[in-house]
KEZA-937015 format. One line per field, with one value per residue (C-alpha): chain; residue number from 0; y, z, x; residue in one letter. Coordinates in nm, 2 decimals. Each point is the difference from the previous one (the first is absolute). Last residue first. Example, Ala and Ser with C-alpha at 12.3 -4.5 7.8 and 13.67 -1.06 7.14 Angstrom:
<atoms>
chain = A; A
resi = 1; 0
v = -0.11; -0.34
w = 0.71; 0.07
u = 1.37; -0.14
resn = S; A
</atoms>
This chain:
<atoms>
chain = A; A; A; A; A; A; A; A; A; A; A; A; A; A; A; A; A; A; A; A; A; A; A; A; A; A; A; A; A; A; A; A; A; A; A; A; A; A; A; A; A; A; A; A; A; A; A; A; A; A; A; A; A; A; A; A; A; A; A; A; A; A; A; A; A; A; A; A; A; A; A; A; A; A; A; A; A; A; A; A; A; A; A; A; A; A; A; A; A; A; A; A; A; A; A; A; A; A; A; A; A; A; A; A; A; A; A; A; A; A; A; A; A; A; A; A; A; A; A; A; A; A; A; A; A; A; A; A; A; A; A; A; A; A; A; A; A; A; A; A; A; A; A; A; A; A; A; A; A; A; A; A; A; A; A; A; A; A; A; A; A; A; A; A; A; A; A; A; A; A; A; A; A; A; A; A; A; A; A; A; A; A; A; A; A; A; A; A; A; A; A; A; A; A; A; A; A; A; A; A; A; A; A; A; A; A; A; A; A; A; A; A; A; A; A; A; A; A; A; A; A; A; A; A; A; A; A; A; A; A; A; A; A; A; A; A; A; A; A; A; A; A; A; A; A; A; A; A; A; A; A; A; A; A; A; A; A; A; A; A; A; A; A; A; A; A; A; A; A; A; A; A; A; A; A; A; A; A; A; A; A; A; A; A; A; A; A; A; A; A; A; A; A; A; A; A; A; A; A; A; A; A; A; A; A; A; A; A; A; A; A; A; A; A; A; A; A; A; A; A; A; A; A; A; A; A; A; A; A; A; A; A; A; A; A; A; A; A; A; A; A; A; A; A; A; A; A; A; A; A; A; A; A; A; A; A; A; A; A; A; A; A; A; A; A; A; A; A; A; A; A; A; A; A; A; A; A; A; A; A; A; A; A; A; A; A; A; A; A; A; A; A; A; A; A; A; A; A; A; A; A; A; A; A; A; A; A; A; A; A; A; A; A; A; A; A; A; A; A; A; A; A; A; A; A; A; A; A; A; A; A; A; A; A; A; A; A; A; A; A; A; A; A; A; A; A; A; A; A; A; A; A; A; A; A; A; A; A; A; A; A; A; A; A; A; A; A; A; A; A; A; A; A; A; A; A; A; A; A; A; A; A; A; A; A; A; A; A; A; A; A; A; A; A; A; A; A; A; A; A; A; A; A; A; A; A; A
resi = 506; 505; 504; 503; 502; 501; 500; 499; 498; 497; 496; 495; 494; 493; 492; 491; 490; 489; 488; 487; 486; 485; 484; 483; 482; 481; 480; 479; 478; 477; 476; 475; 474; 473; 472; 471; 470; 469; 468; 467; 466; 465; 464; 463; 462; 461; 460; 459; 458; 457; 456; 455; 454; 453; 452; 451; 450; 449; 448; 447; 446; 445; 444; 443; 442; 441; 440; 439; 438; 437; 436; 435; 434; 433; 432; 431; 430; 429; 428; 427; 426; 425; 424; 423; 422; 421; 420; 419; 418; 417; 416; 415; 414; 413; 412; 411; 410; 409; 408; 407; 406; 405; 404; 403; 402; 401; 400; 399; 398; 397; 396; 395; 394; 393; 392; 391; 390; 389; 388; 387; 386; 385; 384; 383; 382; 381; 380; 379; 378; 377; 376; 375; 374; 373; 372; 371; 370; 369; 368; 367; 366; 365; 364; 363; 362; 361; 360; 359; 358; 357; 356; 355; 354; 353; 352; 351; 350; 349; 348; 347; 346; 345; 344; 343; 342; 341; 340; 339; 338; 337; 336; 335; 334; 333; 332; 331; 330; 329; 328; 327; 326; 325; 324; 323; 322; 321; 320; 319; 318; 317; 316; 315; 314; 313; 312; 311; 310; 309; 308; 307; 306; 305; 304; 303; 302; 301; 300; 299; 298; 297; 296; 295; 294; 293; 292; 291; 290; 289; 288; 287; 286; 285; 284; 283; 282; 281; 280; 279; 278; 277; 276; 275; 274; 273; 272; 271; 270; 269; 268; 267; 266; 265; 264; 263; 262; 261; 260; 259; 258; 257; 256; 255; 254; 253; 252; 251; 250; 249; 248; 247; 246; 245; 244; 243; 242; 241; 240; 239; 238; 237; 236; 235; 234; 233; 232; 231; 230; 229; 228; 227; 226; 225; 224; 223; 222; 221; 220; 219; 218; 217; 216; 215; 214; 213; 212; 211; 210; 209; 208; 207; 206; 205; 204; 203; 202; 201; 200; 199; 198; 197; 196; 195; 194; 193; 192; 191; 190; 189; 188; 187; 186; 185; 184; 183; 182; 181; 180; 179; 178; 177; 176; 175; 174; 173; 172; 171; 170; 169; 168; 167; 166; 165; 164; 163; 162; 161; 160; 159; 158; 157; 156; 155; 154; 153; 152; 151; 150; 149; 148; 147; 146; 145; 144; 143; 142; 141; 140; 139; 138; 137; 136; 135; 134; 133; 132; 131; 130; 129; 128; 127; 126; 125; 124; 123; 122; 121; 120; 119; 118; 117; 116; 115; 114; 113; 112; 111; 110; 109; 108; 107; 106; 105; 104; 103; 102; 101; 100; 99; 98; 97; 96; 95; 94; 93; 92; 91; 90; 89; 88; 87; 86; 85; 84; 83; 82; 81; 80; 79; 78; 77; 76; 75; 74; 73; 72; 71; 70; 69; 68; 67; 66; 65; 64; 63; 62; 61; 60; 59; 58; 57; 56; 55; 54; 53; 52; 51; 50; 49; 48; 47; 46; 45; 44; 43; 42; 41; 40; 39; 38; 37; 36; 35; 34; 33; 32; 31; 30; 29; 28; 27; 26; 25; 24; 23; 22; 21; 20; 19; 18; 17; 16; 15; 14; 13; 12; 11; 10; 9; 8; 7; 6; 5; 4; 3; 2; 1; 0
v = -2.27; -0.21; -0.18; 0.30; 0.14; -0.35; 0.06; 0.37; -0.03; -0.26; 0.17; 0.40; 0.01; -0.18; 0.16; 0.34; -0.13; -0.11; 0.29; 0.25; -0.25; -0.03; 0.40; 0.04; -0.27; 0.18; 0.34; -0.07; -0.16; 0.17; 0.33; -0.04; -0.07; 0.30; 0.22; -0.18; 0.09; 0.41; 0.01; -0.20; 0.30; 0.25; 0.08; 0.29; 0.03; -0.30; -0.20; 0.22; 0.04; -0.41; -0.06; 0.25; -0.24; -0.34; 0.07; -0.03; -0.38; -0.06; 0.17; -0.28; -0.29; 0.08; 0.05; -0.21; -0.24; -0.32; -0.28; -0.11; -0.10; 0.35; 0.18; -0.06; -0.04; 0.33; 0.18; 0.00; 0.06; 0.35; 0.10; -0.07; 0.24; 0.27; -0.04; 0.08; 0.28; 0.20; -0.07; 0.19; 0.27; 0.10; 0.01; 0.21; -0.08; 0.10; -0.30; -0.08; 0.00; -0.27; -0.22; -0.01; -0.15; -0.24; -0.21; 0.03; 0.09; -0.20; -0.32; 0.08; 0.02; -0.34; -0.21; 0.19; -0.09; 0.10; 0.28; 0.31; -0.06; 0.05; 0.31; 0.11; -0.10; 0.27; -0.16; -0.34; -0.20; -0.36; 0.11; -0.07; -0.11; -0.24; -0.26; 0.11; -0.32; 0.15; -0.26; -0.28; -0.35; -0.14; -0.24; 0.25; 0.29; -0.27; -0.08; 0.35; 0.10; -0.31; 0.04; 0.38; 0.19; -0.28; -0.23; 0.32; 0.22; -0.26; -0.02; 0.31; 0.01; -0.32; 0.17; 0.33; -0.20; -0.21; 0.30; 0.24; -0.19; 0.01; 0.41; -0.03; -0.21; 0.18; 0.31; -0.16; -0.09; 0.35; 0.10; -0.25; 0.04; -0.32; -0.13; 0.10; -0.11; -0.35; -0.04; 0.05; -0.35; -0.10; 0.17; -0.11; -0.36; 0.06; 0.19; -0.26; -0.39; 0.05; 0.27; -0.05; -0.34; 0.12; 0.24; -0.29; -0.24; 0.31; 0.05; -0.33; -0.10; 0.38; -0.08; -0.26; 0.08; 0.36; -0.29; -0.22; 0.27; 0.16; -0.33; -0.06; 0.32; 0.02; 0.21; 0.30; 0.23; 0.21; 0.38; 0.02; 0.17; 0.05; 0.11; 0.00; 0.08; -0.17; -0.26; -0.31; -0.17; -0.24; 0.25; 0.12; -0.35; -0.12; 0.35; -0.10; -0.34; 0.12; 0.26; 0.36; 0.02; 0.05; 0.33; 0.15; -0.06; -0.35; -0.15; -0.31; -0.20; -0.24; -0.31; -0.27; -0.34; -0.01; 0.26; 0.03; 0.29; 0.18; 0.26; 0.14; 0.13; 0.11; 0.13; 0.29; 0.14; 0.30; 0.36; 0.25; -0.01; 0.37; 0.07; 0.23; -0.26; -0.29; 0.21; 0.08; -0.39; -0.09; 0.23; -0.17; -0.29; 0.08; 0.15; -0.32; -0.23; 0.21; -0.01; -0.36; -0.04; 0.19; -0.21; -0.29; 0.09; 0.07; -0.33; -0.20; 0.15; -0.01; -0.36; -0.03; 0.20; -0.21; -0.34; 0.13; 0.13; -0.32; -0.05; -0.27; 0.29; 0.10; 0.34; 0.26; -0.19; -0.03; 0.38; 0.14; -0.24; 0.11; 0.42; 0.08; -0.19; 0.10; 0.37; -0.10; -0.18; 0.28; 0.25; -0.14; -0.03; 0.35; 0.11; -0.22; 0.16; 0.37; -0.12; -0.13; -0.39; -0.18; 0.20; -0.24; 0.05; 0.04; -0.35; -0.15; 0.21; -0.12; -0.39; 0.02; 0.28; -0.32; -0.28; 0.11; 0.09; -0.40; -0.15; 0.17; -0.32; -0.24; 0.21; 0.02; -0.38; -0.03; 0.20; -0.19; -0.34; -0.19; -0.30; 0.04; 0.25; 0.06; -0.07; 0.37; 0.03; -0.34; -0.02; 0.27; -0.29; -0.26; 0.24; -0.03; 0.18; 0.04; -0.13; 0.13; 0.22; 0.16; -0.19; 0.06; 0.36; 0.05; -0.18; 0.24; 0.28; -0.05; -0.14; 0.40; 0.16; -0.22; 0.08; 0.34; -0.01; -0.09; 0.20; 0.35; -0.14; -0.07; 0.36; 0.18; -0.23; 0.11; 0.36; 0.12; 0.33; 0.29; 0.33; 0.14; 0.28; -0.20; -0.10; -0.35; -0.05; 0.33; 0.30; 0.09; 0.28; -0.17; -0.09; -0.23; 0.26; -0.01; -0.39; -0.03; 0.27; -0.25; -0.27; 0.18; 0.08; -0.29; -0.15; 0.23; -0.08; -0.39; 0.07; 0.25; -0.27; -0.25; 0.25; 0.05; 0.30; 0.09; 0.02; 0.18; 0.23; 0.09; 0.04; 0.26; 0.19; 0.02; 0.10; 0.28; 0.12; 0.01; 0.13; 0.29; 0.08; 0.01; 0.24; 0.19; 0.00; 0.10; 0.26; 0.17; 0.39; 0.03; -0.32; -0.03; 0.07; -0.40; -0.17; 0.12; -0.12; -0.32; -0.04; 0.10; -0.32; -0.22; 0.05; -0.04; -0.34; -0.08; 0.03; -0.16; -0.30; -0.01; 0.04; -0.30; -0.20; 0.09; -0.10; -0.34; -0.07; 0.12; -0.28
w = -12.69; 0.25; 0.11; 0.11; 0.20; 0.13; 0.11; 0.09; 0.33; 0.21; 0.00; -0.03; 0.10; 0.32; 0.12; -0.11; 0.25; 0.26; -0.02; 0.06; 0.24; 0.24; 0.02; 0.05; 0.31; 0.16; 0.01; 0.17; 0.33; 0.01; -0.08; 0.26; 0.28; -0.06; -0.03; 0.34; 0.16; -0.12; 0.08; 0.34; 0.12; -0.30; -0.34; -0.21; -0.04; 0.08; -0.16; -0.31; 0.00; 0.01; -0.26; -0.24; 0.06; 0.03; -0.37; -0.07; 0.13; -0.20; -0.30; -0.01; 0.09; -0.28; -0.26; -0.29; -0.07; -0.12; 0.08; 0.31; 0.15; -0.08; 0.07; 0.35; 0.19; -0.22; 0.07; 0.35; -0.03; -0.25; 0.28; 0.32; -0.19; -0.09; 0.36; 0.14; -0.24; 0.08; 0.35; -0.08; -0.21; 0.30; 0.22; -0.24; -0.12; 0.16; -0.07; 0.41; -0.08; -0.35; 0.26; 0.25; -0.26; -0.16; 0.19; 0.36; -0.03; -0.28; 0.19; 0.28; -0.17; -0.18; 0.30; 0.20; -0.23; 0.14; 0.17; -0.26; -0.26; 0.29; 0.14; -0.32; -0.10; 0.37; 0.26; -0.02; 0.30; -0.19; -0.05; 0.35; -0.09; -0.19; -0.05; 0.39; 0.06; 0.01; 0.20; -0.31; 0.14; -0.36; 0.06; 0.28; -0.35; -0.27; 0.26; 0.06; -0.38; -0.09; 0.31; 0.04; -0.31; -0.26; 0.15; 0.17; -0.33; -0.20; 0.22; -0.02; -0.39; 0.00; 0.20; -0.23; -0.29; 0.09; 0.13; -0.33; -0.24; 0.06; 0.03; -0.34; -0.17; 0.15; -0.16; -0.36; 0.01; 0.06; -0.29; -0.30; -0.20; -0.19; 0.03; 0.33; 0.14; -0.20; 0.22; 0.32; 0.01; -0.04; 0.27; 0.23; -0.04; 0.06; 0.30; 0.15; -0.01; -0.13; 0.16; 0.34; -0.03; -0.08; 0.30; 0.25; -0.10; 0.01; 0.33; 0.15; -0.14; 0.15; 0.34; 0.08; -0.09; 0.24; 0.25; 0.01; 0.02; 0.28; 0.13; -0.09; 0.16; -0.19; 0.26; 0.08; -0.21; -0.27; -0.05; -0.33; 0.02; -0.33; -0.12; -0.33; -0.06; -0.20; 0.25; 0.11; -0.02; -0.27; -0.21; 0.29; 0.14; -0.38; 0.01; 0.35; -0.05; -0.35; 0.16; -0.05; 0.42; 0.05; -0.21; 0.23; 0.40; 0.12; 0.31; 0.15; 0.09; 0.25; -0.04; 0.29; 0.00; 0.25; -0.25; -0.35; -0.22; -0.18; -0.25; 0.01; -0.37; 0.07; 0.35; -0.18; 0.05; 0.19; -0.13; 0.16; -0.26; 0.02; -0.24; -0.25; -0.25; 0.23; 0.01; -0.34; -0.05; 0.20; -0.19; -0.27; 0.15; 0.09; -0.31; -0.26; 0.32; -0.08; -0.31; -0.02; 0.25; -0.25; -0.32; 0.23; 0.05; -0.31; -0.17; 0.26; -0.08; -0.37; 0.05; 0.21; -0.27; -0.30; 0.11; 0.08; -0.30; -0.19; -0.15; -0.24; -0.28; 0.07; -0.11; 0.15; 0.30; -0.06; -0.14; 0.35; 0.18; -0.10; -0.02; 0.37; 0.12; -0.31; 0.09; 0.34; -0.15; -0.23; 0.25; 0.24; -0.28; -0.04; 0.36; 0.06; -0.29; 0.16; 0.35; -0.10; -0.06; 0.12; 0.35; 0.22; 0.07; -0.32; -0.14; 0.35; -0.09; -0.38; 0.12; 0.17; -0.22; -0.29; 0.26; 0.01; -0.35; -0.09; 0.25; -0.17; -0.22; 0.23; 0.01; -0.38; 0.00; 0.31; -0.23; -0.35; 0.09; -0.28; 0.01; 0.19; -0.22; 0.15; 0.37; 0.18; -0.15; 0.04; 0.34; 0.06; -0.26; 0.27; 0.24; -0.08; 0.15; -0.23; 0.22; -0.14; -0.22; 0.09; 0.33; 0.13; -0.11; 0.18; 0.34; -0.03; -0.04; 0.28; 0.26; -0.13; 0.15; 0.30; 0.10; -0.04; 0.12; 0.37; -0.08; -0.02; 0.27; 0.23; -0.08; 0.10; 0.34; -0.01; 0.00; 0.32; -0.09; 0.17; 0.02; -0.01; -0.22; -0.33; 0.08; -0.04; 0.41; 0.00; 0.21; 0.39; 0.22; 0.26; 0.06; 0.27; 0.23; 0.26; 0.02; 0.03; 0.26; 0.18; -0.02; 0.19; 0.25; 0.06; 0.00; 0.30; 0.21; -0.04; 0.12; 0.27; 0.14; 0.01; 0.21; 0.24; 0.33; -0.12; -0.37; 0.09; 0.24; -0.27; -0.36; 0.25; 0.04; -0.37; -0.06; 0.27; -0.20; -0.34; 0.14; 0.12; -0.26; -0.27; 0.24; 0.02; -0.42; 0.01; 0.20; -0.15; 0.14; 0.20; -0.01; 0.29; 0.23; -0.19; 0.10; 0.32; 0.04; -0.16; 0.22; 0.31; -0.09; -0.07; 0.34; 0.13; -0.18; 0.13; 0.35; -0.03; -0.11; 0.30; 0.20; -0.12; 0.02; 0.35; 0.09; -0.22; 0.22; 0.34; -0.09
u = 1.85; -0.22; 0.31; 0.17; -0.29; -0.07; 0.40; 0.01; -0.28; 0.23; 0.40; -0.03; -0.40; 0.10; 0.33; -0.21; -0.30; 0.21; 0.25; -0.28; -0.20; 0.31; 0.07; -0.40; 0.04; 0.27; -0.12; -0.33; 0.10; 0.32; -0.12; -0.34; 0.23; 0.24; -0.32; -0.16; 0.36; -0.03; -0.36; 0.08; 0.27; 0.06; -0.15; 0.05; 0.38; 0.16; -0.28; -0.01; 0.40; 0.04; -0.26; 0.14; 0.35; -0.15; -0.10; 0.39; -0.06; -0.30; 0.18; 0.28; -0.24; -0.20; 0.24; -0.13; 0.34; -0.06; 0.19; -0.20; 0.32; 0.12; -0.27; -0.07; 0.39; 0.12; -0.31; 0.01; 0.38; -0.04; -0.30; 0.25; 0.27; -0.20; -0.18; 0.34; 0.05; -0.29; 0.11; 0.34; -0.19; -0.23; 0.34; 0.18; 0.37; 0.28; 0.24; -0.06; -0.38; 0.10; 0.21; -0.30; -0.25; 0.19; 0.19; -0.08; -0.37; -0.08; 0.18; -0.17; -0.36; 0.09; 0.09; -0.27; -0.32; -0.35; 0.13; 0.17; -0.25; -0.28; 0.14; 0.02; -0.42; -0.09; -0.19; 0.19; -0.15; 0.03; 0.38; 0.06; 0.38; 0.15; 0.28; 0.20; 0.14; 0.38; 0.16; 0.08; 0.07; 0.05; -0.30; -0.23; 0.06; -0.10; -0.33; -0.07; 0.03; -0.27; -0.23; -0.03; 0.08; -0.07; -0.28; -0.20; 0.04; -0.11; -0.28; -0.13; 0.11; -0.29; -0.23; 0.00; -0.02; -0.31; -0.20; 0.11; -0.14; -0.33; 0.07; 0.14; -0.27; -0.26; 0.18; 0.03; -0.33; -0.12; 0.29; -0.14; 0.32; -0.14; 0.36; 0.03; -0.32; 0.09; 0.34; -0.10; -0.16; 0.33; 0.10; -0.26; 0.09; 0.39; -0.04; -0.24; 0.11; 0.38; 0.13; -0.16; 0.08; 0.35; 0.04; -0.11; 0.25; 0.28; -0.14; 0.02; 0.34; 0.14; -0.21; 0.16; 0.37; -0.08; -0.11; 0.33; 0.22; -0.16; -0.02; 0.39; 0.10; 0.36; 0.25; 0.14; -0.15; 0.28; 0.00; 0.18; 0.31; 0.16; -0.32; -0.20; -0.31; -0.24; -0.12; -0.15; 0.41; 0.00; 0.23; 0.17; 0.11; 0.14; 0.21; 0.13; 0.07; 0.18; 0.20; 0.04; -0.01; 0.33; 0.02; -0.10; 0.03; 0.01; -0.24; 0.07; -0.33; 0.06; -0.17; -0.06; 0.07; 0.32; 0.17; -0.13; 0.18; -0.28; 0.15; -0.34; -0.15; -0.35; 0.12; 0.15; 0.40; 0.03; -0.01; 0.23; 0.28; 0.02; 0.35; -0.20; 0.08; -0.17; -0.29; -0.08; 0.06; -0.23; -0.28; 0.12; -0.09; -0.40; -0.03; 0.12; -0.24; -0.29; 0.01; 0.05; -0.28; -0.24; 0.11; -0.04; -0.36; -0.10; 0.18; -0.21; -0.34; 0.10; 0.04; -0.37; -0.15; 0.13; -0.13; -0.35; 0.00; 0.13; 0.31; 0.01; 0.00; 0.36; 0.05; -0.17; 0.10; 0.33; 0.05; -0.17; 0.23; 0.32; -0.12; -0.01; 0.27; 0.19; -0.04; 0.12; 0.35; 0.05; -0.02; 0.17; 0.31; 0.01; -0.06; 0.32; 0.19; -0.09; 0.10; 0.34; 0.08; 0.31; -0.05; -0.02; -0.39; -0.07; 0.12; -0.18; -0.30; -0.01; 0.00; -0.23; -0.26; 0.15; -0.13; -0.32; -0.06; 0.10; -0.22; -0.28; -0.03; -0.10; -0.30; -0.05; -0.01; -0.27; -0.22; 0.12; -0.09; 0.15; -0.13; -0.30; -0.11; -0.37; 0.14; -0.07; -0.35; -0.07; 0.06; -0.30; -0.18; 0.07; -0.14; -0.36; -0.27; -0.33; -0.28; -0.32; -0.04; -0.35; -0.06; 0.36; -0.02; -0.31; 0.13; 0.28; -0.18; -0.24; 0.35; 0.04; -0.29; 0.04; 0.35; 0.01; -0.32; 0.17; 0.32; -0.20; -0.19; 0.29; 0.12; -0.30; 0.07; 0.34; -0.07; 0.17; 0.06; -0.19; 0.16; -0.34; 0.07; 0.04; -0.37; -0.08; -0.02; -0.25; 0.16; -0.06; -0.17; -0.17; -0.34; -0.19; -0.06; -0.35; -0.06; 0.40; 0.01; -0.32; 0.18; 0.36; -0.28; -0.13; 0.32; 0.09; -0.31; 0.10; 0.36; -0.18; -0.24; 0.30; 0.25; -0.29; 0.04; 0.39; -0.10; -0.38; 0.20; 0.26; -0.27; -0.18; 0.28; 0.08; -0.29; -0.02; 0.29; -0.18; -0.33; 0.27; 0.19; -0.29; -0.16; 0.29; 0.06; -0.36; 0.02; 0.33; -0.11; 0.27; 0.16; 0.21; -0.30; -0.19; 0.36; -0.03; -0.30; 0.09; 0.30; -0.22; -0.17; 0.25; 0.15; -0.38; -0.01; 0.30; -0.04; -0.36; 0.19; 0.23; -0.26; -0.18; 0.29; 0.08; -0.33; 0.03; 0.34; -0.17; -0.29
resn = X; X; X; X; X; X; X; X; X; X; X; X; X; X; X; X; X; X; X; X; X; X; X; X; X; X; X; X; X; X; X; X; X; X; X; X; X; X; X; X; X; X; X; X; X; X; X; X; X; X; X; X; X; X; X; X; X; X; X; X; X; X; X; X; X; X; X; X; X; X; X; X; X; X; X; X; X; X; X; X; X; X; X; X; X; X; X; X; X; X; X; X; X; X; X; X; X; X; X; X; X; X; X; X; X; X; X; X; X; X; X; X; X; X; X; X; X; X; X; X; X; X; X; X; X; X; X; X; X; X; X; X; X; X; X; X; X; X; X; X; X; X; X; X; X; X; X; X; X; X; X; X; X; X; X; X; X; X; X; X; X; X; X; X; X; X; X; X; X; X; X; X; X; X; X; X; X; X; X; X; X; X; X; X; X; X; X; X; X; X; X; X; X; X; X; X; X; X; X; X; X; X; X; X; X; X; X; X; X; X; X; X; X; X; X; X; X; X; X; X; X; X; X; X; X; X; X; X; X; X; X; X; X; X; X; X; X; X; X; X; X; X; X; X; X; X; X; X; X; X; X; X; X; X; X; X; X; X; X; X; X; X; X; X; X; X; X; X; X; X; X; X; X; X; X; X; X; X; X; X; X; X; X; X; X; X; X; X; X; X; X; X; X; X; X; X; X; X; X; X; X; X; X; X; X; X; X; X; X; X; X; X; X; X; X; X; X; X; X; X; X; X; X; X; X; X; X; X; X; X; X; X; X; X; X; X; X; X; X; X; X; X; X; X; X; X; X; X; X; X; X; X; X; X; X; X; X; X; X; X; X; X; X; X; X; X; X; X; X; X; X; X; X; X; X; X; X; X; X; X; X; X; X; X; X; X; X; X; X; X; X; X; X; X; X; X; X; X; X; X; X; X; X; X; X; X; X; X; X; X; X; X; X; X; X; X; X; X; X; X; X; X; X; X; X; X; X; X; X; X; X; X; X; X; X; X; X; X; X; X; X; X; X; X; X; X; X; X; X; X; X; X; X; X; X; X; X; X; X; X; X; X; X; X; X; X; X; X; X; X; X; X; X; X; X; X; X; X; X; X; X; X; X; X; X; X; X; X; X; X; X; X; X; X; X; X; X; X; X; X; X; X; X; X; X; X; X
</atoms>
């Protein structure tokens, strides 16, 4: 009983305190009666809210949630943007995403079915062996490949002459560029040529001369470079990983590493050439060890892959572009479009996937084989905004090689940057060309002008369009572009060797 007396005068203490502070809250304000009155319900609240929590904790837990209910009842706005408003900040999309791949899925697995009921099943890979095997007895492809043995060893064999001075600069310069002008020229006479070639034949030979006509040139700058150093007495570069004098010790390999010129080797040539790159080094970053299940998966996936890009091939590109052929003919230009956009599902998975098999599980499985560091194949081209910063991602081994060898040396010559990358695409447009018309063996220039039409394209987008616009544009050019560069040489590959003989006949 004294303790709840006590208690109870405590609280009237209080509540008097509070009191005179209203009141002298309400004299402070001179005229500020409703800011005093405010004061004071608001303190005598607050007192209140203190004897109920000392008198019943639970009642005033329960009193408190009624109140925090009724605010809700009272305010149940705030100031905030729509999720698929830019202003949001919102960006968890992966539902939207799910979707996207859901009928993905299901409105293709509907064209697939169709194209199974309309042509049935057309897969056969003994013909794809065909293609390579036509001249069994003289197999010209693998031929012309043996063949390029010869212009590797004489860029060999002309760096060690250089690099002890029997031949000067000038003569060496000379005799690269006959040996790269032959590179180039060789295989485009062979196949013009040899009528057992076929296409298919031609493009993968061409693909290989291309490629070591860009390591060779590579490799001529990448010496002389050495040299330029060794004459101004700085022999600071160390000998490259791709040609180790390995001395075996106890079972492990130490690499030794040389300076110029003792790398011009034959191991260390051989290792370039097979190396996943166009640039040489003469210090290759090298991985440690083989990871046989990495090994083992990327081998997996390249015999899967290339199975699955000639079904595509075979059971639904093909179809749909003979069918193109007709529309063409007939220049019937509604048909012509529904032939296009038809065209353009099957050809943009199958260079989806030919980019997987190449750049990831073909290149990653040469580079985990040689023990090649530098993994780096491509980078996030699929979020190009802008069609340069696409050229410059999807293929690394090619932008670097640009970059190091062509595009850099004209800025240091003084030329201008917009006429430098002018230049560049110059140069991929003549290749794209090279590798299409030549096995085709006629020479209509698509390829060339879709590659200088990347130019225009690559102002507009940079210009006009930026963020998704400028991605969706990118998108929409490699979706659409590709398949009207593939019915252009179709349909001339097609009038030029299948529509001129009942012609012929007729006359």
């Amino acid at each position: 009983m004294g303790d709840n007396n006590d208690r109870g005068q405590n609280t009237r203490k209080r509540r008097t305190t509070i009191s005179g502070a209203g009141v002298a809250t309400l004299k402070r304000g001179h005229g500020n009666k409703s800011g005093a009155c405010e004061s004071i319900a608001a303190n005598h609240s607050n007192a209140s809210k203190e004897d109920k929590v000392r008198e019943s904790p639970t009642t005033s837990r329960k009193d408190k949630g009624k109140h925090e209910d009724s605010g809700d009842k009272l305010s149940c706005h705030r100031i905030q943007e729509s999720l698929l408003s830019s202003a949001s900040g919102y960006s968890n999309y992966r539902g939207i995403l799910n979707w996207c791949v859901v009928m993905l899925i299901l409105s293709n697995a509907r064209l697939f079915l169709e194209n199974l009921i309309k042509y049935g099943i057309l897969v056969d890979p003994i013909q794809v062996v065909s293609l390579f095997l036509e001249d069994p007895y003289s197999w010209p492809a693998p031929c012309l490949i043996i063949v390029s043995n010869i212009f590797i060893m004489a860029a060999l064999y002309t760096e060690r002459r250089l690099s002890v001075g029997t031949f000067g600069e000038r003569t060496g310069a000379f005799l690269y560029l006959l040996n790269l002008s032959a590179i180039l020229c060789f295989p485009v006479a062979t196949v013009l040529t040899v009528s057992s070639l076929t296409p298919v034949g031609g493009v993968f030979v061409l693909a290989v001369y291309t490629i070591i006509f860009l390591k060779l040139y590579s490799y001529k700058d990448v010496n002389r470079w050495c040299r330029e150093i060794s004459h101004a007495k700085a022999r600071s570069l160390s000998r490259s990983h791709s040609c180790p004098s390995v001395h075996r010790a106890n079972g492990a390999a130490a690499h030794a590493q040389v300076s110029y010129p003792g790398n011009l080797t034959h191991r260390d040539m051989y290792y370039f050439m097979f190396a996943p790159t166009l640039c040489y080094e003469l210090n290759f970053p090298r991985s440690p060890r083989i990871r046989k299940r990495f090994l083992l998966r990327r081998l997996f996936e390249m015999v899967f892959l290339m199975q699955l890009l000639v079904g595509l091939i075979q059971q639904w590109m093909v179809p749909t572009i003979q069918n193109s052929m007709k529309p063409f003919q007939d220049m019937d230009f509604s048909r012509i479009v529904e032939r296009l956009l038809k065209l353009a599902v099957p050809n943009h998975f199958i260079w989806l996937i030919f980019f997987y098999w190449f750049f990831h599980s073909s290149m990653n499985f040469v580079a985990e084989l040689m023990q090649f560091g530098d993994r780096e194949f491509y980078r996030d081209w699929w979020n190009s905004e802008t069609v340069t910063y696409f050229w410059a991602n999807w293929n690394i081994p090619v932008h670097k090689w640009c970059l190091r060898h062509f595009y850099k040396p004209m800025l240091r010559k003084g030329v201008q940057k917009w006429v430098a990358q002018t230049a560049v695409f110059l140069m991929s447009a003549f290749f794209h060309e090279y590798l299409v018309s030549v096995p085709l063996k006629m020479f209509r220039l698509w390829a060339f002008m879709g590659m200088m039409a990347q130019i225009p394209l690559a102002w507009f987008v940079g210009r006009f369009l930026r963020g998704n616009y400028g991605n969706a544009a990118v998108w929409i050019s490699l979706i659409i572009g590709q398949p009207i560069a593939v019915l252009m040489y179709v349909h001339d590959y097609y009038v030029l060797h299948f529509q001129q003989s009942p012609v012929e006949g007729a006359d």
